[in-house]
C-alpha positions, -999 to 999 in steps of 0.1 A, spaced: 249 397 -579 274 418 -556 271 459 -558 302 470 -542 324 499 -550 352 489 -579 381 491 -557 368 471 -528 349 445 -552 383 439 -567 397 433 -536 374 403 -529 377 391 -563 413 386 -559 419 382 -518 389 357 -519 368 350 -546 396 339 -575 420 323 -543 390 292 -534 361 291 -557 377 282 -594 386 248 -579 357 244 -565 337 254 -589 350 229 -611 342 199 -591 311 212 -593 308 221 -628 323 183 -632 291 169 -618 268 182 -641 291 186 -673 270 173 -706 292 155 -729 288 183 -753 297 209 -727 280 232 -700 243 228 -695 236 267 -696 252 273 -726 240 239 -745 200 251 -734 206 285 -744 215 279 -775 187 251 -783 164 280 -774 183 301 -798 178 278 -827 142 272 -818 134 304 -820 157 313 -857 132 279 -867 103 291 -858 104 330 -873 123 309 -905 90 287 -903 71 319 -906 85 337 -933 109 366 -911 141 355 -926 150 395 -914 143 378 -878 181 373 -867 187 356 -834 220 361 -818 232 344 -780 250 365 -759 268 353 -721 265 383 -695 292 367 -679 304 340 -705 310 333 -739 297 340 -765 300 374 -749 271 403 -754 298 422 -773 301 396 -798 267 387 -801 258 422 -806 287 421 -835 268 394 -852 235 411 -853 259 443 -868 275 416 -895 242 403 -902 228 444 -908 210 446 -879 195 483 -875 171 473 -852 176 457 -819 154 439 -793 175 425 -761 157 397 -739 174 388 -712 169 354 -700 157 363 -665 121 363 -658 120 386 -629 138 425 -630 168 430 -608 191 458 -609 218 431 -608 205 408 -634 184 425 -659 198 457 -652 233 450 -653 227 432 -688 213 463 -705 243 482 -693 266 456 -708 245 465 -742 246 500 -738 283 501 -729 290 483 -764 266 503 -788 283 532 -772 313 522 -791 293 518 -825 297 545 -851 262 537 -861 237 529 -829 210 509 -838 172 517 -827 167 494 -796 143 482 -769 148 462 -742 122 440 -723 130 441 -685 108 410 -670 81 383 -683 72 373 -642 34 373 -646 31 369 -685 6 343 -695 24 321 -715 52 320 -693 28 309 -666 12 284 -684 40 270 -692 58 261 -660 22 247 -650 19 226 -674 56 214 -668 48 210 -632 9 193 -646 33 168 -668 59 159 -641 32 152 -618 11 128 -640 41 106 -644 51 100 -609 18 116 -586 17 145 -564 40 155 -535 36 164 -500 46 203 -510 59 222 -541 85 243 -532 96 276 -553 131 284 -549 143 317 -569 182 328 -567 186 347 -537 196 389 -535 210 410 -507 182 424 -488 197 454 -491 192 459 -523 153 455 -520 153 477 -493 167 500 -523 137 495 -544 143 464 -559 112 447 -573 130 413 -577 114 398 -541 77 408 -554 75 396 -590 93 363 -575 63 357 -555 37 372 -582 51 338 -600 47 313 -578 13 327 -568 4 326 -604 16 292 -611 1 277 -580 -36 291 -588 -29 283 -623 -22 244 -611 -49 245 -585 -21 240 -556 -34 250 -521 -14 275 -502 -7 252 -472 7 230 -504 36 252 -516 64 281 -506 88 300 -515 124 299 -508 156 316 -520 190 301 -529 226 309 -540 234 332 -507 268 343 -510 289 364 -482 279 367 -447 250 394 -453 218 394 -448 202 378 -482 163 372 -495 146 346 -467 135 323 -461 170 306 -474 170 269 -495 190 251 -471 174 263 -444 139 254 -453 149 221 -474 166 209 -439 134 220 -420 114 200 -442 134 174 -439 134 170 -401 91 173 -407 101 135 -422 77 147 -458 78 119 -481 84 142 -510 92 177 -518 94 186 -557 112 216 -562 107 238 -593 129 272 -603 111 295 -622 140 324 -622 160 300 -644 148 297 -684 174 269 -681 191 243 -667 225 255 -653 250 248 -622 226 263 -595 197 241 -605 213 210 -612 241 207 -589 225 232 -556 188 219 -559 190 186 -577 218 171 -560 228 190 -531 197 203 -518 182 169 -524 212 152 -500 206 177 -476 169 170 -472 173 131 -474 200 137 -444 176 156 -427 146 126 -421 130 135 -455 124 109 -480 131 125 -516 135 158 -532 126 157 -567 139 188 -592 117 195 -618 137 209 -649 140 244 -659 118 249 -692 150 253 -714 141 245 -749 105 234 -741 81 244 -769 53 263 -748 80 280 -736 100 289 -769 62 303 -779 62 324 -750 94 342 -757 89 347 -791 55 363 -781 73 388 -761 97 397 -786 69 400 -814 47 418 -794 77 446 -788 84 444 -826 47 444 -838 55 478 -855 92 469 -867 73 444 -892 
């Protein structure tokens, strides 16, 4: 999420970054840990093998689905190597991130591109750069927020909390802030919330810059000290369940608004593996394939 010059980003990386947050980030990692291992990586691939049912279901066997981590493993590199085992002349890259950033989107189709550039033979390839505003994708966290809200009522205020971004970089051009609201606009009409009903904040803020506001803690303290009997809290920038929606908003934003004078902060989950959702971005992918049939 950080655009800094190589030299000086390294220089953070190991004076700071690498010197306090792998501990840390393990306790937190601990608190969410599945038994069969991390959370992002277990949701990603159940999408994954949805999505290689679904096109086996309908008769694309040539439909091969590879996972690749921007900043994980399986890598990009070596999920692009098993689309180039499998034969693979013809690429389509969806990254998992709903709304473009330079940082996020961006920086995964650069990953791509710096590994086909290696390739003797470079596949034809498209990329998709956001889903924000498409139907499906709409519909679907509705209907997640519709079926969460069935079981236990409504709450006094839905909050939409999106990862945060320097504000610099918007100031740059960045769409990321507007599609982030075109969302939660969306999914509010689509729900039939009323604006004095729901909000947008922005979470993950890292370094003492000026980030996206308004900023999660800020606003989940500030609701707390308005004493709201419940806040839900959905995350529409994830596709799944990871460490900043399970440990930052489920359990520590939900502490910090109960120690604040609020009653409870409920997280709905990310649409992982969710089957309106798996339809959706298979949609997207057929849709920029419709002629590569």
């Amino acid at each position: 999420m950080i655009e800094l010059p190589r030299w000086l980003w390294r220089l953070v990386l190991h004076g700071v970054v690498l010197r306090t947050r792998p501990r840390r980030s393990a306790r937190l990692y601990e608190s969410i840990w599945e038994p069969d291992g991390s959370p992002i990586l277990l949701n990603s691939q159940a999408i994954v093998d949805s999505l290689a049912v679904r096109w086996a279901e309908r008769k694309r066997p040539r439909m091969v689905v590879s996972l690749g981590m921007r900043y994980g493993n399986p890598s990009i590199r070596q999920a692009l190597g098993t689309l180039r085992d499998a034969g693979a002349t013809r690429i389509v890259v969806l990254p998992l991130y709903p709304q473009y950033s330079a940082v996020t989107v961006g920086s995964a189709f650069d990953a791509v591109t710096d590994t086909l550039c290696g390739w003797r033979r470079v596949p034809a390839v498209r990329f998709i750069d956001q889903y924000h505003a498409n139907p499906g994708y709409i519909q679907a966290l509705a209907k997640s927020i519709e079926s969460a809200w069935s079981r236990d009522g409504r709450p006094n205020l839905l909050l939409f909390s999106f990862h945060g971004l320097p504000q610099s970089y918007c100031d740059k051009g960045d769409p990321y802030p507007g599609q982030c609201q075109a969302t939660a606009r969306l999914v509010a009409e689509t729900v039939g919330i009323p604006d004095d009903q729901w909000s947008v904040a922005f979470q993950s803020r890292f370094g003492p810059g000026e980030w996206l506001r308004p900023y999660m803690e800020e606003t989940v303290a500030d609701l707390g000290q308005q004493r709201l009997r419940r806040v839900d809290v959905i995350s529409p920038g994830f596709a799944v369940d990871c460490l900043e929606t399970l440990e930052e908003i489920e359990i520590r934003a939900g502490e910090t608004f109960v120690h604040a004078g609020g009653g409870v902060l409920r997280y709905i989950p990310a649409l992982n593996a969710d089957s309106l959702h798996v339809s959706t971005l298979a949609g997207v992918v057929e849709e920029v394939a419709s002629d590569w049939a």
